[in-house]
C-alpha positions in Angstrom: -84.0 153.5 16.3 -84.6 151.1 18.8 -81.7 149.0 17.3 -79.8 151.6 18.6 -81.5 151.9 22.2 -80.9 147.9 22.6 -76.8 148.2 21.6 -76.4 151.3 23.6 -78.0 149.3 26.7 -75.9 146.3 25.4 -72.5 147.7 25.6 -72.8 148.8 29.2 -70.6 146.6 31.9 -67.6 144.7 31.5 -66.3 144.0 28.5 -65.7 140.5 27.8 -62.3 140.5 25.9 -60.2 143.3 27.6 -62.1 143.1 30.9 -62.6 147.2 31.3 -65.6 148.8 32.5 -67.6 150.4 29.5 -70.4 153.5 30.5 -70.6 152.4 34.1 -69.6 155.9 35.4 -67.7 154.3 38.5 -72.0 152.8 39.6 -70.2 148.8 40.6 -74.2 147.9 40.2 -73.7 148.5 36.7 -70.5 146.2 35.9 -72.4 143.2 35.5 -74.7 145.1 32.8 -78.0 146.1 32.5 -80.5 142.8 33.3 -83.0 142.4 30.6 -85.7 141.6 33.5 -85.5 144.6 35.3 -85.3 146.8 31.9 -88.3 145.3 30.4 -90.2 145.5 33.7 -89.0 149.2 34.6 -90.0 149.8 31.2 -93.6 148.4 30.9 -94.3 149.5 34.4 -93.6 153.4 33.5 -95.8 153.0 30.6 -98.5 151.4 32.5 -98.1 154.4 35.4 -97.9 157.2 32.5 -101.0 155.8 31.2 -103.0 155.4 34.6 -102.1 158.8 35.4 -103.5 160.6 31.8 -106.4 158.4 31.9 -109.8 158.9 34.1 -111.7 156.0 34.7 -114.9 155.8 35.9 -116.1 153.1 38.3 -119.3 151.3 39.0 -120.3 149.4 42.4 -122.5 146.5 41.1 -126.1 147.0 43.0 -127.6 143.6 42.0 -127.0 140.3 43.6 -124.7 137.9 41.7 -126.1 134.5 41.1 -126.1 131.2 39.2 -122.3 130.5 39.8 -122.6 127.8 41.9 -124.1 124.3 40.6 -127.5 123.3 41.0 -129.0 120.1 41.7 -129.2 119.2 38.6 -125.2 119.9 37.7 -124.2 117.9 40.1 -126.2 115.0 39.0 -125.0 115.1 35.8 -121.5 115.4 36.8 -121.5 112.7 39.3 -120.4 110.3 36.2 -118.1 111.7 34.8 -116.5 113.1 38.1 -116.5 109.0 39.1 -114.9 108.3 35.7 -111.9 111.3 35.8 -111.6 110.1 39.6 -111.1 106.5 38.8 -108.8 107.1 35.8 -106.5 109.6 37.6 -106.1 106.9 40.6 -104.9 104.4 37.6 -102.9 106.4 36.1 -101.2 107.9 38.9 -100.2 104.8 40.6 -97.5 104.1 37.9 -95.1 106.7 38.0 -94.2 109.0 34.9 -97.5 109.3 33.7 -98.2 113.7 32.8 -101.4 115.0 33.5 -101.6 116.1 30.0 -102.2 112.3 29.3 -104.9 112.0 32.1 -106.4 115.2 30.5 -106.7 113.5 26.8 -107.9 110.2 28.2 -110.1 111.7 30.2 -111.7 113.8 27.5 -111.4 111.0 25.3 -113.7 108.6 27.4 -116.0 111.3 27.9 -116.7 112.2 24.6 -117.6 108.2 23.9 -120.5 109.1 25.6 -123.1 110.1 23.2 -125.3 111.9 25.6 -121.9 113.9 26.7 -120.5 114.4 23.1 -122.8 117.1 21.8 -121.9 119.4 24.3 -117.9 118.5 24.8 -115.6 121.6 23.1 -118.6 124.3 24.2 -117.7 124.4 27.7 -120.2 121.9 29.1 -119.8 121.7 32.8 -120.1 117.4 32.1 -117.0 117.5 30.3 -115.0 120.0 32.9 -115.6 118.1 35.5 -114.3 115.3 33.9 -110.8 116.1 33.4 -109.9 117.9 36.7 -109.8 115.1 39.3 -107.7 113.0 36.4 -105.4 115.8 36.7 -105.5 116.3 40.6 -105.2 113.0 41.0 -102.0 112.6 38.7 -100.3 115.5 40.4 -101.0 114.5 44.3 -99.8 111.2 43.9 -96.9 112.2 42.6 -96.3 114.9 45.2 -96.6 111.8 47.5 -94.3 109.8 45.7 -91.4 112.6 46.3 -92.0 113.1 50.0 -89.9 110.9 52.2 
């Protein structure tokens, strides 16, 4: 069935060969054929609206206070290493052009986790280890930012 739906939608516009209008109905918006990106998005977005509409949600207002997001003392202290580290090797490494960030990110990881105070808790989100990688990457990325400006 949908086979059919997706040649139906296929043969409308020009045609290629003979160069006559097929199922445009005199629209000129419709010579050039139906987009794929505006079907699929007209598409899922009447879904999504269909759905809204037959479905009652129910919302809460959270009354507590939210807390523990930010880092403690602590966090920070044991971060300052590693955010030294990720800092130093992203500088390096973005010095010499054509180095990804991807690389800075496995490096980066990969000195951390020679750590063995570090490596127990590398792979289950330890905040040691995700500090580590982003100013490698930052680093990488603004320098060359810098290298294209004139």
């Amino acid at each position: 069935m949908m086979v059919a739906v997706g040649l139906v939608f296929g043969t409308v516009g020009m045609d290629i060969i003979a160069g006559a209008e097929r199922f445009t109905y005199g629209i000129p918006q419709l010579k050039d054929g139906i987009g794929v990106f505006p079907l699929a998005l007209g598409l899922f977005g009447v879904a999504q609206v269909l759905e809204a509409m037959g479905s009652s949600v129910k919302t809460e207002v959270l009354g507590g206070k939210i807390k523990g997001y930010w880092p403690n003392r602590q966090d920070w202290k044991d971060s300052g290493g590693p955010i030294a580290r990720g800092t130093l090797l992203g500088f390096l490494m973005g010095v010499f052009p054509g180095f990804s960030p991807m690389l800075a990110t496995f490096m980066s990881y990969s000195i951390e986790k020679s750590f063995p105070n570090i490596q127990s808790g590398l792979g289950r989100g330890q905040l040691r280890g995700l500090q580590a990688l982003r100013p490698a990457i930052m680093l990488v990325v603004l320098q060359d930012i810098f290298r294209c400006l004139p």
